[in-house]
Structures are given as structure tokens and as C-alpha cells.
C-alpha positions as CSV (number, residue, x, y, z in Angstrom):
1,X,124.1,132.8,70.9
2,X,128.1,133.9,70.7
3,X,128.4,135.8,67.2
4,X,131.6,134.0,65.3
5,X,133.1,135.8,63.0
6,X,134.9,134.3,60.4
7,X,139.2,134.1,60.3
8,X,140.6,135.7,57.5
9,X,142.9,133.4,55.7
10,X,145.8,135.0,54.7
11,X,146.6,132.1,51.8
12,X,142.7,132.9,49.9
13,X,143.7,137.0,50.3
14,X,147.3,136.9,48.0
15,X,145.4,134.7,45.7
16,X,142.3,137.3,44.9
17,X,144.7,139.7,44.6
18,X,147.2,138.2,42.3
19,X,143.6,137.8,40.3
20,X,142.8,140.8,40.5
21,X,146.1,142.0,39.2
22,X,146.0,139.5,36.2
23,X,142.4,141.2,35.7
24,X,143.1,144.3,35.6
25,X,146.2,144.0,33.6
26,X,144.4,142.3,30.8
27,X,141.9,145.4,30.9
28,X,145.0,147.7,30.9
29,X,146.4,146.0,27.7
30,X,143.0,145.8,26.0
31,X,142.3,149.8,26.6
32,X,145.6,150.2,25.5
33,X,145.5,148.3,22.4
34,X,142.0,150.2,21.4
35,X,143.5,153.3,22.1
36,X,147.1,152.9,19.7
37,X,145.3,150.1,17.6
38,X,147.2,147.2,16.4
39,X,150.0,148.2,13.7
40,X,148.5,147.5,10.3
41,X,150.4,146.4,6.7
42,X,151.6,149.7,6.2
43,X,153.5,149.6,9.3
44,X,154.9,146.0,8.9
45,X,155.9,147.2,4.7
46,X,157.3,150.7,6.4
47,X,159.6,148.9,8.7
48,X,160.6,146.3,5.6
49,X,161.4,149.1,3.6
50,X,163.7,150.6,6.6
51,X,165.5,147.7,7.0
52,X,166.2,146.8,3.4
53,X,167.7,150.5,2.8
54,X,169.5,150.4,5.9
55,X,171.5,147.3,4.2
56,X,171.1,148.8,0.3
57,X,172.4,152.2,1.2
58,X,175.5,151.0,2.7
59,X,176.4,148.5,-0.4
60,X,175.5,150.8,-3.0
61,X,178.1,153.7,-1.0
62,X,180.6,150.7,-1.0
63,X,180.0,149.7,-4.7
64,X,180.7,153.6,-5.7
65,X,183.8,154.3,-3.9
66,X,185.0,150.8,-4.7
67,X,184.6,151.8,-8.9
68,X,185.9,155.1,-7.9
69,X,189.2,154.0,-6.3
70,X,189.5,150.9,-9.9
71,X,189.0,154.0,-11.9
72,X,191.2,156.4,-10.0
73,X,193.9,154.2,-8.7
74,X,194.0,150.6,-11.1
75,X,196.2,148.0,-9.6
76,X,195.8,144.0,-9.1
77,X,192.8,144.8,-6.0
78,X,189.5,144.8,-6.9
79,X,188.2,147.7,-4.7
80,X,185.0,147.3,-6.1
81,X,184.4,143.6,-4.9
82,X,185.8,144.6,-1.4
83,X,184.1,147.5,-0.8
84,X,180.8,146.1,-1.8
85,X,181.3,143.7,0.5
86,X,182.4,145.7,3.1
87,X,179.0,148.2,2.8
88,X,176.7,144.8,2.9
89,X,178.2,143.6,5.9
90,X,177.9,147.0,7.4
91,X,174.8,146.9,6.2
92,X,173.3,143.7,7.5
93,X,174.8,145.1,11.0
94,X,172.9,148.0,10.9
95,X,169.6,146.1,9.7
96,X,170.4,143.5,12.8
97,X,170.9,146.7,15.0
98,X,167.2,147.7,14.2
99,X,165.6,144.3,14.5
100,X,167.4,143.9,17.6
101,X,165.9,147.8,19.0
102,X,162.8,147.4,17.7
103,X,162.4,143.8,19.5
104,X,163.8,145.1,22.8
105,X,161.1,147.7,22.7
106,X,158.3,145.1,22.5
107,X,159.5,143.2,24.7
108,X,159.8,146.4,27.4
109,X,156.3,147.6,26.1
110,X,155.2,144.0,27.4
111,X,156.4,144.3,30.3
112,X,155.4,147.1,31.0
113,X,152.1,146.0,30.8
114,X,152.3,143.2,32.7
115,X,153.8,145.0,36.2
């Protein structure tokens, strides 16, 4: 009797592997997720409370040098109104600049864990 041995396929061989990779990925992810745990309430109000002073600050500042210039210097402009305007729309930049950071870094951290 000849002995056959069997031809290795190179199409089944990519296809374990690419399992394999999706297995052990998923393994990866779950270790990592036991390890840093999921981010609870107080994470979620922490980064609410971030983002609503990064747009209060800068309105309130506006609001104060806005009375401060009326008070100082009065003439037909409401500096107040302007200003306060001004610091909110600086403000909802900066609160958009965070969103914007914190959702590139997810995104990244996913990735991460899927290469």
C-alpha cells in the first residue's frame, strides 16, 4: 500500500487563521475589559459635568467683562449681550473639541483591539 498524504489547501489555512485572529481578539478585548472594567455613572456624570463647565466657564468670563466694559465705558453697545455670546460660542467649541477627543480615542482604543 502507497501511504498518501493529504494536500494542504492553502484556501482552508487563511481561513483558520483569520478565525483564530477573530478568536483571540475577542479574548483580548474581554481580558481587557475585566481588567479596566466598564466605566460606570460616575464616569459618564464626571465627563457631563466637564463638558457643561467647559461651555459655563467661558459665558459666565464673557457675561463679566461684558458688565464690566457697560459699567466702565456706557455707549449705545451692549457689551454684555455680545460678550456673552461670544463666551457661549467659545464655549460650545471647546465642549465640541472634547466630544470630538474623547470619541477619536474610542474609536483608536477599538481599533486597537481589533489589529
Amino acid at each position: 500500500m502507497t501511504r498518501k498524504t493529504k494536500p494542504t489547501e492553502p484556501s482552508s489555512a487563511p481561513a483558520d487563521l483569520t478565525l483564530a485572529q477573530q478568536v483571540g481578539a475577542k479574548a483580548a478585548r474581554k481580558l481587557k475589559a475585566r481588567r479596566n472594567g466598564t466605566p460606570g455613572v460616575w464616569f459618564g456624570l464626571g465627563m457631563m459635568g466637564l463638558i457643561g463647565w467647559s461651555v459655563v466657564v467661558p459665558t459666565l468670563m464673557g457675561a463679566a467683562l461684558g458688565l464690566w466694559l457697560d459699567q466702565h465705558y456706557p455707549d449705545g453697545r451692549s457689551w454684555t449681550l455680545a460678550l456673552l455670546m461670544a463666551g457661549l460660542t467659545l464655549g460650545c467649541i471647546n465642549a465640541w473639541h472634547w466630544i470630538a477627543q474623547e470619541d477619536r480615542s474610542m474609536h483608536e482604543e477599538q481599533e486597537n483591539d481589533d489589529a
